[in-house]
Backbone as JSON Lines, residues from 0, in Angstrom:
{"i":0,"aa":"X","n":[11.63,8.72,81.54],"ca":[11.7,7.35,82.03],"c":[11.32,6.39,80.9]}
{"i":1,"aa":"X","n":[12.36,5.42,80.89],"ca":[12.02,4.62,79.47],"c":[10.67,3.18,80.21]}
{"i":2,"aa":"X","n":[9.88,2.92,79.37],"ca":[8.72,1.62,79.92],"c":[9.29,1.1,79.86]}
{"i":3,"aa":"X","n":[9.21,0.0,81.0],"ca":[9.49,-1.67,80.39],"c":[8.34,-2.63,80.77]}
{"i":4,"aa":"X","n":[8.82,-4.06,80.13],"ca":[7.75,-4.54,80.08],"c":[7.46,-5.09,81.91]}
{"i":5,"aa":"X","n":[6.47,-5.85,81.72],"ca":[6.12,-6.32,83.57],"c":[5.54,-8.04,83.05]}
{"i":6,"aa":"X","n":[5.54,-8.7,83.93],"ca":[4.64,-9.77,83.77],"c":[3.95,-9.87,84.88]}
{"i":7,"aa":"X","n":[2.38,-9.25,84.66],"ca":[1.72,-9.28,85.83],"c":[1.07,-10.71,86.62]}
{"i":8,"aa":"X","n":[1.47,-10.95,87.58],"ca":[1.09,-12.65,87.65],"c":[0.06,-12.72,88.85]}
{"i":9,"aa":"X","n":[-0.51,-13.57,88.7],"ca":[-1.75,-13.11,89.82],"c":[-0.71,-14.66,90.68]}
{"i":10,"aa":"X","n":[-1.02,-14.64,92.17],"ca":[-0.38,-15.39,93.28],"c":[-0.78,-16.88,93.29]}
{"i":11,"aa":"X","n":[-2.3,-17.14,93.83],"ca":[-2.63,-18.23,94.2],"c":[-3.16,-18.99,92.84]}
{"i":12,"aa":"X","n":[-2.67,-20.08,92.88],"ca":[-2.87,-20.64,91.39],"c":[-1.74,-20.59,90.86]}
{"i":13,"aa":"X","n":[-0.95,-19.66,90.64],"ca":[-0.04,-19.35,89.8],"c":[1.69,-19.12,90.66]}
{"i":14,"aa":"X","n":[1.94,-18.8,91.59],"ca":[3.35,-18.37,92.33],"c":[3.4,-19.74,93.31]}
{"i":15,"aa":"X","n":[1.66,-19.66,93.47],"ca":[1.74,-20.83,94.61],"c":[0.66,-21.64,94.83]}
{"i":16,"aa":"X","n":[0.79,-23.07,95.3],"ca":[-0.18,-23.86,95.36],"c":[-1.24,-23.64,95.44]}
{"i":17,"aa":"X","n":[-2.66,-23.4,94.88],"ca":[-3.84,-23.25,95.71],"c":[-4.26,-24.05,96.14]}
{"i":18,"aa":"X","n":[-4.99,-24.31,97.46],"ca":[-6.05,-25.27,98.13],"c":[-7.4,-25.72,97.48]}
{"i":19,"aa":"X","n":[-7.11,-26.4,96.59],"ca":[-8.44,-26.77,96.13],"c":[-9.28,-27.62,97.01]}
{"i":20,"aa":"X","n":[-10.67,-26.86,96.88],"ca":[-11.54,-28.09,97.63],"c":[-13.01,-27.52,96.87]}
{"i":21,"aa":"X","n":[-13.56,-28.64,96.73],"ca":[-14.99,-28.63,95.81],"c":[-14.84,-28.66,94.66]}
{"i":22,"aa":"X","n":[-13.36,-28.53,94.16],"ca":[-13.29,-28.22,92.68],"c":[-12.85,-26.4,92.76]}
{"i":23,"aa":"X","n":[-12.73,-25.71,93.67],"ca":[-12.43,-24.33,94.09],"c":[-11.45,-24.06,94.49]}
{"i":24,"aa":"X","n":[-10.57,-23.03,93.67],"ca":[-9.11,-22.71,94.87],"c":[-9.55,-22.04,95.57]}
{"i":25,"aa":"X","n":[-8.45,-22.07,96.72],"ca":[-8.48,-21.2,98.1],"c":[-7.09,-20.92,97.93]}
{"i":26,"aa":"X","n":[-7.2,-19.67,98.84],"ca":[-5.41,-19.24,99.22],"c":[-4.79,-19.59,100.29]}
{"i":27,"aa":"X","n":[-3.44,-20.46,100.85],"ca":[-3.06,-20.5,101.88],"c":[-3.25,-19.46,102.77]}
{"i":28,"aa":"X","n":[-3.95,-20.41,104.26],"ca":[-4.34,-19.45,105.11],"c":[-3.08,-18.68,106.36]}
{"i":29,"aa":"X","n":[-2.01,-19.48,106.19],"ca":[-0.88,-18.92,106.61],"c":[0.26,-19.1,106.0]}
{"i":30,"aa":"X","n":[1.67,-18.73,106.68],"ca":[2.94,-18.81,106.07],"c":[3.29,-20.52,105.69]}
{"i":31,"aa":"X","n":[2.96,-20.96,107.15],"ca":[3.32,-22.43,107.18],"c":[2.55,-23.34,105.62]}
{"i":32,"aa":"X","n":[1.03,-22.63,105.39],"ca":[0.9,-23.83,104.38],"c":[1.12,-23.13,102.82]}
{"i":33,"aa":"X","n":[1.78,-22.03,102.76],"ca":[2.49,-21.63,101.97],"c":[3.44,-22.48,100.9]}
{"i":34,"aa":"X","n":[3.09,-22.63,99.83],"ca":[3.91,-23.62,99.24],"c":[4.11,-22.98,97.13]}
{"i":35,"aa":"X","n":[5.8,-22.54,97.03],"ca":[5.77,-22.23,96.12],"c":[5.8,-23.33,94.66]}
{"i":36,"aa":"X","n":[4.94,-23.03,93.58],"ca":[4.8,-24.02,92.9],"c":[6.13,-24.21,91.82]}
{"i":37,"aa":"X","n":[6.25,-25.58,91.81],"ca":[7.93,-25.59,90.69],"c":[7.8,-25.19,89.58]}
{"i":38,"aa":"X","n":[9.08,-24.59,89.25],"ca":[9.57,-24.13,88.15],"c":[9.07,-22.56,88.15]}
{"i":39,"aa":"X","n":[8.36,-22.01,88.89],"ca":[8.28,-20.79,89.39],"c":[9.65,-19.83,89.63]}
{"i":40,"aa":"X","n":[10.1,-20.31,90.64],"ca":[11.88,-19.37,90.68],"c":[12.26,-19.06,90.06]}
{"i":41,"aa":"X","n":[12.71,-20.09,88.89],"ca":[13.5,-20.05,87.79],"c":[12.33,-19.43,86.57]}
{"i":42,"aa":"X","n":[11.6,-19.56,86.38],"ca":[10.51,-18.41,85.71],"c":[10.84,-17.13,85.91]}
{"i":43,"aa":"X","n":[10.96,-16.59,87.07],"ca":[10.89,-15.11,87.93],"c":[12.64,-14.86,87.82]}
{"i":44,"aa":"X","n":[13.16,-15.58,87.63],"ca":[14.43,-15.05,87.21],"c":[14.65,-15.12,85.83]}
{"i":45,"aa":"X","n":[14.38,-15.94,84.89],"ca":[14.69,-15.83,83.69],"c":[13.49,-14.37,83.41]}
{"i":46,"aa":"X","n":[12.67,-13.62,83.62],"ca":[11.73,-12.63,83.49],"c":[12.69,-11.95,83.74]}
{"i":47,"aa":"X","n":[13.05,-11.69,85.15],"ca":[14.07,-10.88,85.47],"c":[15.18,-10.44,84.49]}
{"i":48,"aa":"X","n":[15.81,-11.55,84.31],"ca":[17.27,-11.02,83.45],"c":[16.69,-10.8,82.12]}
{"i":49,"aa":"X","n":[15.49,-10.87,81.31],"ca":[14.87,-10.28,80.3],"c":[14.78,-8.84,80.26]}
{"i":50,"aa":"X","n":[14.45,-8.42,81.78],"ca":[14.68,-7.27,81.95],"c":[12.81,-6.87,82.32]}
{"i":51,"aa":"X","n":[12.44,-7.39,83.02],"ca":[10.91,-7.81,83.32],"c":[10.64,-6.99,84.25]}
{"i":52,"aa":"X","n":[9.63,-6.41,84.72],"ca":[9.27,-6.22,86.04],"c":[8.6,-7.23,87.11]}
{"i":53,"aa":"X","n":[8.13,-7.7,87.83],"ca":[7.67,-8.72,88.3],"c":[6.46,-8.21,89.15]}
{"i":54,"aa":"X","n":[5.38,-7.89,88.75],"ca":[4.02,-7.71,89.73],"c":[3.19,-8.22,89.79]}
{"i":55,"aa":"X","n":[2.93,-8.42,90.65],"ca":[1.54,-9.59,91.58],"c":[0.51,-8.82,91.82]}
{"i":56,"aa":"X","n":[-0.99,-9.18,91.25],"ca":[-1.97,-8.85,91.27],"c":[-2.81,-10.2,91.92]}
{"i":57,"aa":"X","n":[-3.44,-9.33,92.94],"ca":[-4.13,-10.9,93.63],"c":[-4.94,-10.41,94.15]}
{"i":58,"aa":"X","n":[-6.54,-11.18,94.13],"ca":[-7.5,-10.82,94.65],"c":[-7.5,-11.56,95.73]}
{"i":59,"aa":"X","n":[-8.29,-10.71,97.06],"ca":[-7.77,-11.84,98.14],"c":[-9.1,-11.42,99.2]}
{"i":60,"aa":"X","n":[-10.09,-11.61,98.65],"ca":[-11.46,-11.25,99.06],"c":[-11.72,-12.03,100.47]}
{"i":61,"aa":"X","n":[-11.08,-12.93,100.73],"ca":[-11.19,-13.02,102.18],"c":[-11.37,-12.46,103.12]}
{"i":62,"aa":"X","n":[-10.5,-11.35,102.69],"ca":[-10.16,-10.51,103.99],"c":[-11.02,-9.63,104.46]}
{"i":63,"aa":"X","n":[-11.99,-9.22,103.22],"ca":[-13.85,-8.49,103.55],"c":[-14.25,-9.48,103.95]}
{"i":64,"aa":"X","n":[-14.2,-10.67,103.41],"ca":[-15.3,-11.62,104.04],"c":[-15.27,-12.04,105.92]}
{"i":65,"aa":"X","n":[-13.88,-11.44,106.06],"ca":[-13.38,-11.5,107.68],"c":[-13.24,-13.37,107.69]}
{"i":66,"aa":"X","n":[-12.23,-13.84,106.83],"ca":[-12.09,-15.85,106.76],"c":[-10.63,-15.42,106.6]}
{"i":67,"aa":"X","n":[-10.31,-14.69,106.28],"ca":[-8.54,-14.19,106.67],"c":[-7.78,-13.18,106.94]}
{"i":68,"aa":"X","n":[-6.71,-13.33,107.84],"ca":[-6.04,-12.11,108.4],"c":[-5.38,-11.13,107.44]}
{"i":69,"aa":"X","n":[-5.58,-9.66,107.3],"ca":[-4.8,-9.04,106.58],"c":[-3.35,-9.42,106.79]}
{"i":70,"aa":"X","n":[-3.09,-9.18,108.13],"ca":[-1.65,-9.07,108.53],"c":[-0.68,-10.96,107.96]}
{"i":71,"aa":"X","n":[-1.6,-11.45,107.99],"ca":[-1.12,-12.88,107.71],"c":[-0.73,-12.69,106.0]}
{"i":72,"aa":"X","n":[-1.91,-12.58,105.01],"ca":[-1.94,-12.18,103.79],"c":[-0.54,-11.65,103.65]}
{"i":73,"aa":"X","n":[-0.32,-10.3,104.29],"ca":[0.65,-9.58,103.68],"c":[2.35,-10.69,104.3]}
{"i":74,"aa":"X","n":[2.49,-11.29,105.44],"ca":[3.46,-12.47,105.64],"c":[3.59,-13.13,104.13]}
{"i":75,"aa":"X","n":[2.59,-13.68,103.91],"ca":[2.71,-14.41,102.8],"c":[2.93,-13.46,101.6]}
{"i":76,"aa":"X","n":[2.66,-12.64,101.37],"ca":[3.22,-11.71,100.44],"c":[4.88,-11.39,100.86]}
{"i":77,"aa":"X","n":[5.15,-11.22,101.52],"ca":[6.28,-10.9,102.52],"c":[7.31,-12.33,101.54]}
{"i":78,"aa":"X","n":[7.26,-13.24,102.19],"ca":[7.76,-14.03,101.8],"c":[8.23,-14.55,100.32]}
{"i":79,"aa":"X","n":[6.85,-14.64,99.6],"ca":[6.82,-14.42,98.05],"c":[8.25,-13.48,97.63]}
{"i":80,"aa":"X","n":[7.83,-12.2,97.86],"ca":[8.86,-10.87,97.24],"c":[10.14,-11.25,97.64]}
{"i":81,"aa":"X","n":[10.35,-11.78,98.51],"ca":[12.17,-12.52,98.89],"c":[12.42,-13.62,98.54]}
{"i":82,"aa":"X","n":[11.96,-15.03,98.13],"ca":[11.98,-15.77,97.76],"c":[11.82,-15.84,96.02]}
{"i":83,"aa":"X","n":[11.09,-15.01,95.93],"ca":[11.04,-14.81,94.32],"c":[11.46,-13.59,93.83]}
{"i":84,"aa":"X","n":[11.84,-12.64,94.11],"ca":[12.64,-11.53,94.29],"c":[11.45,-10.25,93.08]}
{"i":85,"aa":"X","n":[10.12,-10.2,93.72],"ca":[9.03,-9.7,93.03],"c":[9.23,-8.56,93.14]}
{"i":86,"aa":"X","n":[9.02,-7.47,92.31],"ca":[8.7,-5.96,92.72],"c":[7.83,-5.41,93.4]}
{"i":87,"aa":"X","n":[6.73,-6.11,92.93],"ca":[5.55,-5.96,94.15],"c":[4.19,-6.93,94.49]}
{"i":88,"aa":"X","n":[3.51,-6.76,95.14],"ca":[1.93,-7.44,95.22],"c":[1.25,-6.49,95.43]}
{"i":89,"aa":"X","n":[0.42,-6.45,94.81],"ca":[-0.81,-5.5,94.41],"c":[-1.6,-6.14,95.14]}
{"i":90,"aa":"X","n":[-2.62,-6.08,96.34],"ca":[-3.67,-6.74,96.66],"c":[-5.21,-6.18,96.46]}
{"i":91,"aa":"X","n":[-6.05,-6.78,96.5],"ca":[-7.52,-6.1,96.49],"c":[-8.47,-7.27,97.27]}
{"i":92,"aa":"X","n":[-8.08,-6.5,98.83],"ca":[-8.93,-6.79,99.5],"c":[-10.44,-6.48,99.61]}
{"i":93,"aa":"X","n":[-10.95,-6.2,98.72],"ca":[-12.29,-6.21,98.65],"c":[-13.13,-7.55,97.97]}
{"i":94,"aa":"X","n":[-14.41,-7.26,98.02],"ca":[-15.3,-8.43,97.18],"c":[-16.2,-8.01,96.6]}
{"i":95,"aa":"X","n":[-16.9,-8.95,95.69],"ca":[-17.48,-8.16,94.02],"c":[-18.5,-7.29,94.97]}
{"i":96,"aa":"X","n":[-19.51,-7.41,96.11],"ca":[-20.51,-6.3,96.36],"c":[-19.67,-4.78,96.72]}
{"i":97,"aa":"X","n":[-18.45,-5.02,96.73],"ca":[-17.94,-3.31,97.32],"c":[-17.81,-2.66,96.28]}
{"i":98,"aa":"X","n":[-17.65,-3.17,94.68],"ca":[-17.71,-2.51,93.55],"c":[-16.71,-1.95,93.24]}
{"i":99,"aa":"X","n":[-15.35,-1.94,93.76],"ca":[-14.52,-1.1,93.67],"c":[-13.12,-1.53,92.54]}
{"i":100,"aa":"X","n":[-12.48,-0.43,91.79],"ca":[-11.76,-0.66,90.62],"c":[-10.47,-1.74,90.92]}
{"i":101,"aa":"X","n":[-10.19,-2.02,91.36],"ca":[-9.07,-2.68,91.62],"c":[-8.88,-4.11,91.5]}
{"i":102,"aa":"X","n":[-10.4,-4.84,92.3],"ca":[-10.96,-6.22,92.04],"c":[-11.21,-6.66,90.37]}
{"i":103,"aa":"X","n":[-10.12,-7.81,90.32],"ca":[-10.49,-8.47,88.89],"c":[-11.56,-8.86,88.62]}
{"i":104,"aa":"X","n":[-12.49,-8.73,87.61],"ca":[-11.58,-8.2,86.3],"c":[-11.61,-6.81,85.88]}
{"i":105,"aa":"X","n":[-11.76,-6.22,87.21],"ca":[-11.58,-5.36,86.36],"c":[-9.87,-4.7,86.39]}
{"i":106,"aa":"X","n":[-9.66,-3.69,85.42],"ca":[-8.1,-3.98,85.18],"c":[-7.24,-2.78,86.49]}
{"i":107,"aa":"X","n":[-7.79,-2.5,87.18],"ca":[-7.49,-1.41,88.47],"c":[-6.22,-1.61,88.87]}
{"i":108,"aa":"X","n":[-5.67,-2.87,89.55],"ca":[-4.7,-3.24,89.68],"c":[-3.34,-3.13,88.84]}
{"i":109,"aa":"X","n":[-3.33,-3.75,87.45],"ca":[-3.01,-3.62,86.3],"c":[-2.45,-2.05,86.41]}
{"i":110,"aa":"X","n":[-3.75,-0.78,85.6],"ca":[-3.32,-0.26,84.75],"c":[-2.57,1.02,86.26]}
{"i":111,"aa":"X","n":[-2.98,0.99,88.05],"ca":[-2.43,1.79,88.81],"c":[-0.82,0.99,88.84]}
{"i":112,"aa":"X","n":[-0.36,-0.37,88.22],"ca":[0.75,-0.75,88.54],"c":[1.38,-0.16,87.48]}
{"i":113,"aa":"X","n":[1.39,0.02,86.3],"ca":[1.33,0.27,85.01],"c":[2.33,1.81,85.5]}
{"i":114,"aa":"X","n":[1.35,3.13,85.81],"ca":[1.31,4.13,86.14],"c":[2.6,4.33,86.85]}
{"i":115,"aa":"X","n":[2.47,3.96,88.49],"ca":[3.68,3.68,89.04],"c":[4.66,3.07,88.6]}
{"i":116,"aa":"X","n":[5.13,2.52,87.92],"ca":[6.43,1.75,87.89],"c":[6.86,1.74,85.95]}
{"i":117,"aa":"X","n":[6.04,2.85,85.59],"ca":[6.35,2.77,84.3],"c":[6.68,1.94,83.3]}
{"i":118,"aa":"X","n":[5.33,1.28,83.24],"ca":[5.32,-0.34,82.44],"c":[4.27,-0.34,80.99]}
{"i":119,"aa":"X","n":[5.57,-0.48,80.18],"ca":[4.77,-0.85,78.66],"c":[3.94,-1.84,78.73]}
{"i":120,"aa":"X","n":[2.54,-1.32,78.31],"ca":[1.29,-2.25,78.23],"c":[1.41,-3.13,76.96]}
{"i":121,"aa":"X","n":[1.87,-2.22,76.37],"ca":[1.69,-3.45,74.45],"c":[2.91,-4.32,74.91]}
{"i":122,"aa":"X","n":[4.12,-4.35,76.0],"ca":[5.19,-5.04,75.48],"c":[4.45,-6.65,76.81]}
{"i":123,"aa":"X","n":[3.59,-6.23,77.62],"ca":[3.67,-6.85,78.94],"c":[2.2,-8.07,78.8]}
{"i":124,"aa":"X","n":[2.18,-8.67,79.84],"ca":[1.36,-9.94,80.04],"c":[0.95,-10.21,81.19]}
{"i":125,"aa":"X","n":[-0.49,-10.5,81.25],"ca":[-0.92,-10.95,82.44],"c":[-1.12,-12.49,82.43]}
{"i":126,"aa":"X","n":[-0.58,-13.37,83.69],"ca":[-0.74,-14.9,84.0],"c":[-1.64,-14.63,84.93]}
{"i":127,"aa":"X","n":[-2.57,-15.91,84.77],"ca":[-3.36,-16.21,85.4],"c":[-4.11,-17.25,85.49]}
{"i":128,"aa":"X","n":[-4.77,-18.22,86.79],"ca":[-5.49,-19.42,86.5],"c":[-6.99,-19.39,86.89]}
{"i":129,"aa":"X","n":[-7.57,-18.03,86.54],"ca":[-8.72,-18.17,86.99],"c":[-9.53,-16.83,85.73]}
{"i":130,"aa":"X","n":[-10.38,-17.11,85.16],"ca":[-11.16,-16.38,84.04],"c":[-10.96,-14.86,84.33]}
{"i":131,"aa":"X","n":[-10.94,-14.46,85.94],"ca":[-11.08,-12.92,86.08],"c":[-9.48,-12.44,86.23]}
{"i":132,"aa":"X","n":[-8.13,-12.9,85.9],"ca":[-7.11,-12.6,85.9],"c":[-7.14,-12.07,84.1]}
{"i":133,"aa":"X","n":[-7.26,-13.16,83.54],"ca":[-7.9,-13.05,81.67],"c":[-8.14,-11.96,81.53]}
{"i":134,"aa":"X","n":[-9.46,-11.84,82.47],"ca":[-10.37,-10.32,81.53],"c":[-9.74,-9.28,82.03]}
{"i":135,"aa":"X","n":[-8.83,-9.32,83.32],"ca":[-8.55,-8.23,84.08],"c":[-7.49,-7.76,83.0]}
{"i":136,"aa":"X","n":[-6.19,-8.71,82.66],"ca":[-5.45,-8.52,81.23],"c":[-5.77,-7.92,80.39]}
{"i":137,"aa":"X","n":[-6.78,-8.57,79.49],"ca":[-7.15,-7.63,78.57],"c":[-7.94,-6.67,78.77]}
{"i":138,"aa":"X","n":[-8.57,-6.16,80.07],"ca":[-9.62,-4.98,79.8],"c":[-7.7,-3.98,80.32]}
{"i":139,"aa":"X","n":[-6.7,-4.51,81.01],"ca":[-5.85,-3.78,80.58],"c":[-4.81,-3.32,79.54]}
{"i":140,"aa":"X","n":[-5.32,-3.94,78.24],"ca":[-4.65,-4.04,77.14],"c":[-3.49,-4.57,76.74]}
{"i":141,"aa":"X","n":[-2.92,-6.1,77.54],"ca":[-1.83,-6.83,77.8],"c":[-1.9,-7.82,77.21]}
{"i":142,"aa":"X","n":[-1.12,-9.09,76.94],"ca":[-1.28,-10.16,76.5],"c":[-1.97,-11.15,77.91]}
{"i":143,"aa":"X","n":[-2.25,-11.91,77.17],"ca":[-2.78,-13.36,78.64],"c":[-2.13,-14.38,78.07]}
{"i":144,"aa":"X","n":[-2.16,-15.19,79.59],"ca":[-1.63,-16.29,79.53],"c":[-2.28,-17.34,80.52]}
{"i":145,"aa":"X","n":[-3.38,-18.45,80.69],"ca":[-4.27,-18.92,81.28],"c":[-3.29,-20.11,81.72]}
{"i":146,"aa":"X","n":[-3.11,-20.24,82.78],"ca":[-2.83,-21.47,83.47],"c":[-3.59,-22.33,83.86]}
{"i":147,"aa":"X","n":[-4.04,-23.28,83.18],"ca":[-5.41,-24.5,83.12],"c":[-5.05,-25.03,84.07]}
{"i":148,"aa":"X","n":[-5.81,-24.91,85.72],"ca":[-5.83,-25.86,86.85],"c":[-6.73,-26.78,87.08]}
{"i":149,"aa":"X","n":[-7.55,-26.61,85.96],"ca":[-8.56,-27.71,86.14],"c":[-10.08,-27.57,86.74]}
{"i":150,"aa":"X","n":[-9.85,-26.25,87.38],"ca":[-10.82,-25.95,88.51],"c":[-12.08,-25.86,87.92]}
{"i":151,"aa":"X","n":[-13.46,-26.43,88.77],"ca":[-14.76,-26.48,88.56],"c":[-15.35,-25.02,88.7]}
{"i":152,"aa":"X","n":[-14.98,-24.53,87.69],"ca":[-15.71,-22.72,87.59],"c":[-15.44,-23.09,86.35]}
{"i":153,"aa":"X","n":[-16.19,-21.46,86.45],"ca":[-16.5,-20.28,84.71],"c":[-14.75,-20.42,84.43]}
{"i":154,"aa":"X","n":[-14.55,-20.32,82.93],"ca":[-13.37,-20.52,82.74],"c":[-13.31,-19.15,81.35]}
{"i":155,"aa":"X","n":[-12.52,-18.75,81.16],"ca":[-12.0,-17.53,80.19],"c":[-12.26,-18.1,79.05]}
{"i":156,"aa":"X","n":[-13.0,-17.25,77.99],"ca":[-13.26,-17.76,77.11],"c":[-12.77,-17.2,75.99]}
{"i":157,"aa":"X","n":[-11.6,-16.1,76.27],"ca":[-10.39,-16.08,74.92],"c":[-9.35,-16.12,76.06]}
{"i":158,"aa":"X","n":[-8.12,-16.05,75.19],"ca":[-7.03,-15.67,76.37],"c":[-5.49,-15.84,75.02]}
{"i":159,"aa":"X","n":[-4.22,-15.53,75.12],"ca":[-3.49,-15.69,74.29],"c":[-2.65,-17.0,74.21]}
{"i":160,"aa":"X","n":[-2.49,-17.42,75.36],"ca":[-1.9,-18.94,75.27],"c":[-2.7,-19.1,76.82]}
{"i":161,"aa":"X","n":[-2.79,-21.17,76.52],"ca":[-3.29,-21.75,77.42],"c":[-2.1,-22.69,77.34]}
{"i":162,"aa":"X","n":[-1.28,-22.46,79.02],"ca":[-0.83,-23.55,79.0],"c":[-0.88,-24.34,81.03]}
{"i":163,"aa":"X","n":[-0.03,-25.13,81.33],"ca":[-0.36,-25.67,82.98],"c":[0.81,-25.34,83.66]}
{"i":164,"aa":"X","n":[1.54,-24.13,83.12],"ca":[3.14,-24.13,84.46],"c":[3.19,-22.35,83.55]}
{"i":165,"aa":"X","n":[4.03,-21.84,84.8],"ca":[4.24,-20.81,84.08],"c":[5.95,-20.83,83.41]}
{"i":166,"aa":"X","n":[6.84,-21.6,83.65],"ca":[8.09,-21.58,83.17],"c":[7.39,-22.29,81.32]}
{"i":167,"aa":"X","n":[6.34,-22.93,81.43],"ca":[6.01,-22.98,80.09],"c":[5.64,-22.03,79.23]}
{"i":168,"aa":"X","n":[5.3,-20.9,79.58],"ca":[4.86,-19.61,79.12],"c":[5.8,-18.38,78.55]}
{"i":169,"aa":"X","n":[7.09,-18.92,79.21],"ca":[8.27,-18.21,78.68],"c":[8.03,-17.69,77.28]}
{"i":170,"aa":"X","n":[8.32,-18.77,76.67],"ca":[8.54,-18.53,75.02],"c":[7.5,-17.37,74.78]}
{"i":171,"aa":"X","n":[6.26,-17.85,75.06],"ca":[5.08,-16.81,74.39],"c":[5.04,-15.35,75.31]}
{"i":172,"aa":"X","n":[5.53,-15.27,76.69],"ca":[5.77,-13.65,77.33],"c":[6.81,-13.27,76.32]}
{"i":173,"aa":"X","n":[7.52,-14.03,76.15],"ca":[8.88,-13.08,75.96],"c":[8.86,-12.38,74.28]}
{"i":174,"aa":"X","n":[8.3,-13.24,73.49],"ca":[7.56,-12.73,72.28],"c":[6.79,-12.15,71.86]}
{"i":175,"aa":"X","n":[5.97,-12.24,72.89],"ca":[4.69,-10.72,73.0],"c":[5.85,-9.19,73.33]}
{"i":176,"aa":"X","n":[6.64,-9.5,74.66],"ca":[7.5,-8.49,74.62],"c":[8.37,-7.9,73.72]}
{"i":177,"aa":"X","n":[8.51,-9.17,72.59],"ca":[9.53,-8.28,71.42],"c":[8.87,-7.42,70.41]}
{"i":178,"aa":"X","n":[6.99,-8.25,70.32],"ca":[6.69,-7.56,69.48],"c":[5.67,-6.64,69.65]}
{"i":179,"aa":"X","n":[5.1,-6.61,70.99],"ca":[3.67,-5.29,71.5],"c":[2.64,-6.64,71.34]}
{"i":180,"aa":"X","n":[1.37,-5.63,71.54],"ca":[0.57,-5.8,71.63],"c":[-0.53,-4.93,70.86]}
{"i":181,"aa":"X","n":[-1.22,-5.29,69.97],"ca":[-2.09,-4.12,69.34],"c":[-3.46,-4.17,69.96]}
{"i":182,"aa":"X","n":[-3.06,-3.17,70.57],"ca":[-4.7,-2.82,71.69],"c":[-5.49,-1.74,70.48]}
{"i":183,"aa":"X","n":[-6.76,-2.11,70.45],"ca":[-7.39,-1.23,69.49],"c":[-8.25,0.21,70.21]}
């Protein structure tokens, strides 16, 4: 099986609006306030005809916290994968006290998507708008790409490009893909 590359994109923040309040995103709590952010589509297809994989890594700790429905979550995942024509969503319904590998940052998500779907790590990239998408990237040996939302948190303190859209990020995924990544 030959690798290819993936662009792992984490959801809220990044595919789709988050609910900010306090200075904090939140994830739409149903389909209805579901809202995909522009220039997204056309991102996920120009990836596509690159020859991309498209996987969604999203932490969605709500759903331990019992403040949202699994079954709703996965609607909205539902929707995403047809509308943006994704390969998959990776979720990790857990939260930082359950300790478990999958929750960003650590790279669980990442390197079990990696595994399955036979995805070059030096050629691929993780997006993300929140510091633990970053570290989750590189503790999986990928490029990053920080989508600056502005938000009142801890913010990533390396990352490979910082920019505010992901159709802006093109140029720099698609150049990491021509040339790897040197993971040491």
């Amino acid at each position: 099986m030959s690798l290819r590359p993936a662009a792992f994109l984490d959801r809220d923040g990044v595919l789709n609006a988050a609910h900010v309040r306090n200075g904090r995103p939140h994830p739409p709590a149903s389909v209805a306030e579901l809202r995909i952010l522009p220039g997204v589509a056309e991102a996920c297809r120009r990836l596509r005809a690159e020859g991309f994989l498209l996987l969604v890594a999203t932490n969605q700790p709500d759903i331990a916290r019992g403040n949202a429905d699994a079954l709703e979550v996965a609607r909205i995942n539902d929707v995403l994968v047809d509308q943006l024509a994704l390969d998959a969503i990776l979720v990790c319904p857990h939260d930082d006290a359950d300790g478990c590998a999958c929750r960003k940052p650590r790279p669980g998500l990442l390197l079990d998507a990696a595994d399955r779907w036979g995805v070059d790590l030096s050629r691929s990239t993780m997006v993300g708008d929140r510091w633990r998408d970053i570290e989750a990237g590189e503790a999986a040996g990928v490029s990053t790409v920080f989508l600056d939302r502005g938000y009142d948190e801890r913010r990533p303190t390396t990352y490979g490009q910082r920019t505010t859209e992901l159709i802006h990020a093109l140029p720099y995924i698609l150049e990491r893909a021509e040339q790897g990544v040197r993971v040491p």
